[in-house]
C-alpha positions in Angstrom: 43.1 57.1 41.8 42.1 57.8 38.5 44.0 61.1 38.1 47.2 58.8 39.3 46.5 56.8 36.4 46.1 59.0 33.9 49.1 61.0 34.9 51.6 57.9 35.2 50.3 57.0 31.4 50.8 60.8 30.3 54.4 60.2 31.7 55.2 57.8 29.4 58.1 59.0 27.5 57.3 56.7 24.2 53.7 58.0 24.6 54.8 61.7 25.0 57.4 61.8 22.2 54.8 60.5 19.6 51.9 62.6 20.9 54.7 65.7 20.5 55.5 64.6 17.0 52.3 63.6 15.5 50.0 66.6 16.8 52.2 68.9 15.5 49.9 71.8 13.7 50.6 72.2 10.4 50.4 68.4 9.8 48.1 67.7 11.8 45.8 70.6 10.3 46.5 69.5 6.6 45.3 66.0 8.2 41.9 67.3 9.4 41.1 69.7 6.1 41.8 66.3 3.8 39.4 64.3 6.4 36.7 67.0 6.6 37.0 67.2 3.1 36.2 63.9 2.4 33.4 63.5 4.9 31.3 66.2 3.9 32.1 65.1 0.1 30.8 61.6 1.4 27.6 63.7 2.9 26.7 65.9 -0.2 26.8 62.5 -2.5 24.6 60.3 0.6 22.0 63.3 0.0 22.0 63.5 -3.8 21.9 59.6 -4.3 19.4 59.2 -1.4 22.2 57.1 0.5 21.2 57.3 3.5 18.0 55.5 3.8 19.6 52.3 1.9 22.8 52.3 3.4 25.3 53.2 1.4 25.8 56.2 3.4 27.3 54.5 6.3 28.9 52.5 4.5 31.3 55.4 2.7 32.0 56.7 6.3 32.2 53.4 8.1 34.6 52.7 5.2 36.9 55.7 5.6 37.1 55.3 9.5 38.5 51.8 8.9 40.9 52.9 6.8 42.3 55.6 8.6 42.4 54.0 12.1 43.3 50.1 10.8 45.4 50.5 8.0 46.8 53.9 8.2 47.7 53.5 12.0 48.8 49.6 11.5 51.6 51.8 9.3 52.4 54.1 11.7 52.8 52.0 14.4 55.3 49.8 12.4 57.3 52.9 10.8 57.3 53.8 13.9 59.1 50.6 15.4 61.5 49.7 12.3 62.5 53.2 12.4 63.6 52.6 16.5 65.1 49.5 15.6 66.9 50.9 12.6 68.4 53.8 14.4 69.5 51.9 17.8 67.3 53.8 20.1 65.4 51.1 20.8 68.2 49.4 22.5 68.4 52.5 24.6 64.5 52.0 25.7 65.5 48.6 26.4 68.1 49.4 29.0 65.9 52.5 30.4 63.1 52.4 33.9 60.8 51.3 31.4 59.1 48.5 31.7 58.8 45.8 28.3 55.1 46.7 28.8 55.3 50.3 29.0 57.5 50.2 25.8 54.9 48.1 24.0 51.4 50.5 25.1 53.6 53.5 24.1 54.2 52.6 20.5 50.5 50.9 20.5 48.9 54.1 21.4 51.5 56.5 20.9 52.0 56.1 16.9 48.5 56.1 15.5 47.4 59.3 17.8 46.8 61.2 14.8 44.6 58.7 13.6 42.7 58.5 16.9 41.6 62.4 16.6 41.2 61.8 12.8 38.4 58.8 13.1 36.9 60.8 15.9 36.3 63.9 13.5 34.3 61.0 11.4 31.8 60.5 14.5 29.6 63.9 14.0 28.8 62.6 10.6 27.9 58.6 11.7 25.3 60.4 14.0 24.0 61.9 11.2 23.3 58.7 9.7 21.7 57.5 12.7 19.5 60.4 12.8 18.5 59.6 9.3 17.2 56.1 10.3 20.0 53.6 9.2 21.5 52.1 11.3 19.6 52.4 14.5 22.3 53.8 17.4 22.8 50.3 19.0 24.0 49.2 16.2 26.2 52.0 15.4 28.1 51.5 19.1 28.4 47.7 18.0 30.0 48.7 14.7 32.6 51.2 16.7 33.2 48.8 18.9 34.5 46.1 16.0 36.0 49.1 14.0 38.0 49.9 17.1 38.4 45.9 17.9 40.2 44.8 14.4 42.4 47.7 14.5 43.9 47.2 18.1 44.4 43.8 15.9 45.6 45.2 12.9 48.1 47.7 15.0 49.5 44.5 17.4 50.0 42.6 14.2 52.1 45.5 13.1 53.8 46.0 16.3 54.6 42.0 15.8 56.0 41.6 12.9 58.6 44.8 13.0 59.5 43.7 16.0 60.3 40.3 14.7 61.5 41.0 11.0 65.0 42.7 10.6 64.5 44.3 7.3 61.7 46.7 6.8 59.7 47.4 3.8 60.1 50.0 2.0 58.1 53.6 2.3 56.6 53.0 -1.3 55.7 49.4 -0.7 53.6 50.6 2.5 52.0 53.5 0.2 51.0 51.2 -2.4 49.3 48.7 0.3 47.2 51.7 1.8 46.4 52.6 -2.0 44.8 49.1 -2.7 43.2 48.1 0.6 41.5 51.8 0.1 40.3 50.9 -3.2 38.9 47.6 -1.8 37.1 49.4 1.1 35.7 51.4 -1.4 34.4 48.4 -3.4 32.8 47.1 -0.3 30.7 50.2 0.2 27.5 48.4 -0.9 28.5 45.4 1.3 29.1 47.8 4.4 25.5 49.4 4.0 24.0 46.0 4.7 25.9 45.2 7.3 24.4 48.1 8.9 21.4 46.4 8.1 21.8 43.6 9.3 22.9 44.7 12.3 20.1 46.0 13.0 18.6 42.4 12.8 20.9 41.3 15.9 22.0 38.4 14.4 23.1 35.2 16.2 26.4 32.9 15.6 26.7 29.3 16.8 29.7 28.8 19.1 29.5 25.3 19.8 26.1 24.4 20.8 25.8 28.1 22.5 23.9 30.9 20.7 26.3 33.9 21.1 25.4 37.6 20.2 27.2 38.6 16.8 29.5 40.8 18.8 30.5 38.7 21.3 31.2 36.1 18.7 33.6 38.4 17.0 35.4 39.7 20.2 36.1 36.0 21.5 37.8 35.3 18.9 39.8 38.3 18.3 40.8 39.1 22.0 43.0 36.0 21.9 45.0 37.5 19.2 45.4 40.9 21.2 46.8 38.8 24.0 49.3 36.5 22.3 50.3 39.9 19.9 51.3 42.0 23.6 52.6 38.6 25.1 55.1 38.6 21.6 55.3 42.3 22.0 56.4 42.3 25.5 58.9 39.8 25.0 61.2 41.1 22.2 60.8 44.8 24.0 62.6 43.0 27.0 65.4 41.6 24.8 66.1 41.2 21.0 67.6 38.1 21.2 64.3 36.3 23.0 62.1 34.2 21.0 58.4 35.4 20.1 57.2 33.0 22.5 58.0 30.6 24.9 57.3 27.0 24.5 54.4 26.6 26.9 53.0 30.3 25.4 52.9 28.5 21.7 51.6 25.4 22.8 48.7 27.4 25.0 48.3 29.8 21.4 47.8 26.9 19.7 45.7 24.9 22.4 43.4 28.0 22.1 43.0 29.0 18.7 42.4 24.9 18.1 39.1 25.6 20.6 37.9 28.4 18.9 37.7 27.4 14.9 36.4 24.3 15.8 33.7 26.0 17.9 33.2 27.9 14.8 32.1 24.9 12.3 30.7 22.8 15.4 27.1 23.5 13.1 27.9 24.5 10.4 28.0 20.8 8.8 25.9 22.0 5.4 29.3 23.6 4.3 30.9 20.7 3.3 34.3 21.5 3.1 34.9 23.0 6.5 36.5 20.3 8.2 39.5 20.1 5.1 39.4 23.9 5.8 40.4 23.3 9.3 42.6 21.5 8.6 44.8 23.2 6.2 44.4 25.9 9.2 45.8 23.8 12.1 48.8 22.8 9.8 49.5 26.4 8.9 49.4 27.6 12.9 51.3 24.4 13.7 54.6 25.0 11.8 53.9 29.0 12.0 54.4 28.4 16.4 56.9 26.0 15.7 58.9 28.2 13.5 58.5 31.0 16.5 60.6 28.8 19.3 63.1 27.1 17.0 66.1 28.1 18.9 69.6 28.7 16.0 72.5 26.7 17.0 74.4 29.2 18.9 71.1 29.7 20.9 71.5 26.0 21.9 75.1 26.1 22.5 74.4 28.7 24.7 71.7 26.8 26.8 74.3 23.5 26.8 76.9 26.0 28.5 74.3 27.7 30.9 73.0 24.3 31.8 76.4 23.1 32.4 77.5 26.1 34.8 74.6 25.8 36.6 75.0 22.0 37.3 72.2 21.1 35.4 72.6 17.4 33.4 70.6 19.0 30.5 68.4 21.7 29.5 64.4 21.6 30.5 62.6 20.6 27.4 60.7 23.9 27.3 63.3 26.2 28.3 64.1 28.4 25.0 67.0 27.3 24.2 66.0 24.0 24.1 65.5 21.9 21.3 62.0 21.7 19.8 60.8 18.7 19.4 58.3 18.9 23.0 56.3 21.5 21.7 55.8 19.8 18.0 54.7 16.9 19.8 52.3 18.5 21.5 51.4 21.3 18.5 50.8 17.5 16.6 48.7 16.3 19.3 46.5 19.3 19.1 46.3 18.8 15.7 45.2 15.2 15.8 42.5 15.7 18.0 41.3 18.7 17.1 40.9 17.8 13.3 39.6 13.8 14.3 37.0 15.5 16.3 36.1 18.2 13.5 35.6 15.4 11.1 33.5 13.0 13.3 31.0 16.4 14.0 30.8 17.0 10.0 29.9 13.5 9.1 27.9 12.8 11.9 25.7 16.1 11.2 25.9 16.0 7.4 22.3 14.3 6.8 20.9 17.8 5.9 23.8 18.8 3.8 23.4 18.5 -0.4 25.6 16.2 -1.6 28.7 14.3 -0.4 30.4 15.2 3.0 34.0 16.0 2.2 36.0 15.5 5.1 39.6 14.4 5.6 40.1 10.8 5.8 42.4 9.2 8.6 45.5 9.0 6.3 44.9 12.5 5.8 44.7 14.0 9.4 48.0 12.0 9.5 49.5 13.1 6.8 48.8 17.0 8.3 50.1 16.1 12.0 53.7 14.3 10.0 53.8 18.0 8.2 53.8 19.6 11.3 56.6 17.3 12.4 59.1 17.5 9.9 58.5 20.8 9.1 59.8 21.9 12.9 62.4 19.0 12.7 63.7 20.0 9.2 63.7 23.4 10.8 65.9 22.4 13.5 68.3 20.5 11.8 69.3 22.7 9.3 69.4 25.4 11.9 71.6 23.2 14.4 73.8 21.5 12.0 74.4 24.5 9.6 74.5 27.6 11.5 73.4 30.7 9.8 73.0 29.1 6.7 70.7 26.7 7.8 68.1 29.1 6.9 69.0 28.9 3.1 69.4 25.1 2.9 65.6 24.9 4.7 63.9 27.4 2.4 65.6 25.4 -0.6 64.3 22.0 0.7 60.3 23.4 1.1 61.0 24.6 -2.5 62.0 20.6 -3.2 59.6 19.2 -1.5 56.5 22.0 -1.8 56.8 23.5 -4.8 58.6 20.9 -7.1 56.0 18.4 -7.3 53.1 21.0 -7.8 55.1 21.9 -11.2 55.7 18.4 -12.3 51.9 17.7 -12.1 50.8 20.9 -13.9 53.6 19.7 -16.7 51.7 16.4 -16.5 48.1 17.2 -16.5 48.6 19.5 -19.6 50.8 17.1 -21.7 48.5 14.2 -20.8 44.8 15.9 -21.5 41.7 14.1 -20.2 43.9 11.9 -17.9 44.5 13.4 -14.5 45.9 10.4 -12.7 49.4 10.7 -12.9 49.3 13.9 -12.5 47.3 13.7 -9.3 50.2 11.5 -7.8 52.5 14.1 -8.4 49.9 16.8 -6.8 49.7 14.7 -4.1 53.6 14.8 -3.3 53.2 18.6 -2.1 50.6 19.1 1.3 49.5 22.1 -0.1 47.4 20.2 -2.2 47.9 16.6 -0.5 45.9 17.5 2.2 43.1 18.5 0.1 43.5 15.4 -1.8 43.1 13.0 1.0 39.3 14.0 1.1 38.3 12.7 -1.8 37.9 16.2 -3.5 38.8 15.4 -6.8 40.0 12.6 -7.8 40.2 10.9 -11.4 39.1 8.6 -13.2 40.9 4.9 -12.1 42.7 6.3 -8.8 41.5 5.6 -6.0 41.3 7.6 -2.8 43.3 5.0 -0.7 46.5 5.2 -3.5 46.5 9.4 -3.7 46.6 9.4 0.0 49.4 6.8 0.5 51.5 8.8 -2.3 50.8 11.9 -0.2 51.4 10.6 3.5 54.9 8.7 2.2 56.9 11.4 1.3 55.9 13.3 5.3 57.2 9.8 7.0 60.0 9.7 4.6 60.8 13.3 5.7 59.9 12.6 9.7 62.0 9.9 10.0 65.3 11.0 7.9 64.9 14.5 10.1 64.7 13.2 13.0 67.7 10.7 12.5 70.2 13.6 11.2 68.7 16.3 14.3 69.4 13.5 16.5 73.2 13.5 15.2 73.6 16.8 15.2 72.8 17.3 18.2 75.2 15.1 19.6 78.0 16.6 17.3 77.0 19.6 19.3 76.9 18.1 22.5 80.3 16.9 21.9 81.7 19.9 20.9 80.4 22.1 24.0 82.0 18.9 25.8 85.2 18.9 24.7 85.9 22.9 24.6 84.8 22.5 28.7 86.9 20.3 29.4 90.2 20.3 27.5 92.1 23.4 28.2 93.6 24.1 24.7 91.0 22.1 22.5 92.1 21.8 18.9 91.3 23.9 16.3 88.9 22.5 14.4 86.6 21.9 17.6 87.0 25.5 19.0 86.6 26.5 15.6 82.8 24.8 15.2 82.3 26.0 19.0 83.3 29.6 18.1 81.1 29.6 14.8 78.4 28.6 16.9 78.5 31.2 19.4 
């Protein structure tokens, strides 16, 4: 059986054509000389500066593993998929025996081979460590173990977003982010040597009220991410046009992800400022989902028409070419409860804790959830009344909304030094730092917390409301349209010319 297996994943064509390219000898050779190079570089220095007793040793390794397996084969993988999109092949593994998952394991595994081989000519010389005491060899399997983890992470995010994103980024762009992360890995070689210390310790993390090994900590909360990446991943190799995710797939993402950070500050209640933390998180994964299953507005004139040969009166709420308001009532839901119970567990446990407990008020959990909600339905509007330009007109009004006020209230606080209340109204305006604000944070001298967070939480149900009047209008104006083109045999111009704009 196992022979079966390997020879049916051997077969895979995706698999075989980047095995073929990437092991090819001369470049593959030149690979290995610069990688043996470096390591016994990396062992000649750990023997000179006595590295290996404190450390730092490991670290240098450790350090050059991650960046050849995470970051150099996160690249490959996604040169290796824009470069399929870009010359139309991928359209011809779309319509091949290949199944969406098949297609997504072969450019997982298939595109950072070399790398693979490269970060397993590393191994000899992390034994070597271990033989010279640090760390001890359970903790060097542990450390493989993440090292392998966050890139499968690192390599799914990649496969994500060039799956998703049309234009690629350019060759040099890519070089220079491999350039700087390897200069930050380098900079964290003293910080990698205790980690192999530490390690060594078998430390414990609190996940709720369970005591969970360090490892198993770290996995629960990346393997999540690994199965909503391949659930992405499988659904645009089955068909360009499909969203990233279906309705019930974001709200479940976000159901899940909700669980696990606020498992991760369910004792943590000396660090004050967890709970605003959180929920700055939630907002950001709320209107990041939302944005994933916004359908355009030939997308929903398409589901009106399919509905309406099938014999359907109207389209299921979570089918994907529905409308979106559904899932951002329940993304808002989550959000609610999730950061009303992350508050209540940092006040309740904040008697230890130096200092005041900063934690979002009411107004200000509010003021996050009514983000969420006219973020998805200014989203939608602007995609359903304005077609592909919708895009523009949204990205202008976040500017408006987001960024505007943040500038008035710099202009403010600097031409009015030693008086920050006006300008905290203005900072207010903007959630990214109205959010903040509504936990009493900073806030001057003769404001009160009640006004900042009623100047920050009007402009959201200002912006919920007026959305959610015009989406409901154009969606009608929609509605009609189909309408009329399916039942008027020569419809005029000016409806079959919005109908034909929208398709």
């Amino acid at each position: 059986m196992s022979r079966d297996w390997a020879a049916l994943w051997l077969d895979n064509p995706i698999f075989v054509k980047h095995f073929r390219s990437r092991l090819r000898g001369p470049s593959l050779a030149t690979a290995l000389v610069i990688t043996l190079s470096l390591c016994f570089c990396i062992a000649w220095g750990g023997f000179e500066l006595d590295a290996y007793r404190t450390g730092g040793a490991f670290g240098a390794f450790y350090a050059l593993g991650a960046v050849i397996l995470g970051i150099l084969g996160a690249s490959q993988v996604n040169n290796s998929v824009f470069s399929a999109r870009a010359s139309g092949i991928m359209d011809f593994h779309r319509v091949s025996p290949l199944s969406p998952t098949e297609l997504a394991l072969g450019f997982f595994f298939g595109a950072p081979v070399r790398e693979y081989i490269l970060l397993a000519c590393t191994l000899p010389f992390l034994f070597l460590c271990v033989a010279m005491g640090t760390p001890d060899f359970r903790g060097l399997v542990q450390l493989l173990i993440v090292l392998l983890s966050t890139s499968w992470v690192l390599h799914g995010l990649a496969l994500v977003t060039a799956l998703i994103f049309r234009r690629p980024a350019g060759p040099r762009g890519a070089r220079g982010i491999v350039v700087f992360l390897g200069l930050v890995a380098g900079n964290s070689l003293t910080g990698l040597g205790r980690l192999a210390n530490i390690v060594d310790r078998e430390p414990r993390i609190d996940f709720f009220d369970f005591s969970l090994p360090w490892l198993a900590f770290l996995l629960l909360y990346q393997t999540p991410f690994l199965l909503f990446f391949f659930l992405i991943a499988r659904r645009k190799m089955d068909s360009e046009r499909l969203h990233p995710l279906s309705k019930p797939q974001a709200a479940l993402a976000m159901a899940s992800l909700s669980v696990l950070f606020t498992g991760a500050i369910w004792n943590q209640s000396q660090y004050k400022d967890l709970a605003v933390v959180l929920l700055y998180v939630l907002v950001i994964l709320g209107i990041t989902l939302s944005a994933l299953v916004t359908p355009s507005q030939a997308e929903y004139v398409k589901g009106l028409r399919r509905a309406r040969k099938l014999g359907w009166p109207r389209l299921s709420p979570w089918h994907d070419l529905a409308l979106n308001r559904i899932v951002l009532l329940v993304i808002g839901s989550i959000v609610l409860v999730t950061a009303t119970i992350a508050r209540g567990q940092v006040e309740g446990g904040g008697d230890g804790a130096s200092g005041p407990i900063h934690s979002p008020s009411t107004l200000a959990i509010a003021n996050g959830v009514l983000v969420v909600a006219y973020f998805g339905l200014a989203a939608q509007f602007f995609l359903l009344r304005f077609g592909r330009r919708g895009s523009g007109y949204f990205v202008l009004f976040l500017f408006l909304a987001w960024v505007v006020p943040l500038i008035l209230g710099v202009i403010t606080l600097v031409g009015q030094p030693g008086n920050s209340g006006p300008s905290q109204y203005l900072f207010a305006l903007s959630p990214v730092v109205g959010l903040s604000l509504g936990s009493g944070v900073w806030i001057g001298v003769g404001n009160s917390l009640l006004g900042v967070e009623a100047a920050a939480i009007t402009p959201s149900l200002l912006y919920t409301f007026v959305f959610n009047s015009l989406l409901e209008g154009a969606q009608r104006r929609v509605q009609r349209a189909v309408l009329a083109t399916a039942t008027r045999p020569n419809p005029p111009p000016e409806i079959r010319g919005q109908v034909e704009a929208a398709s």
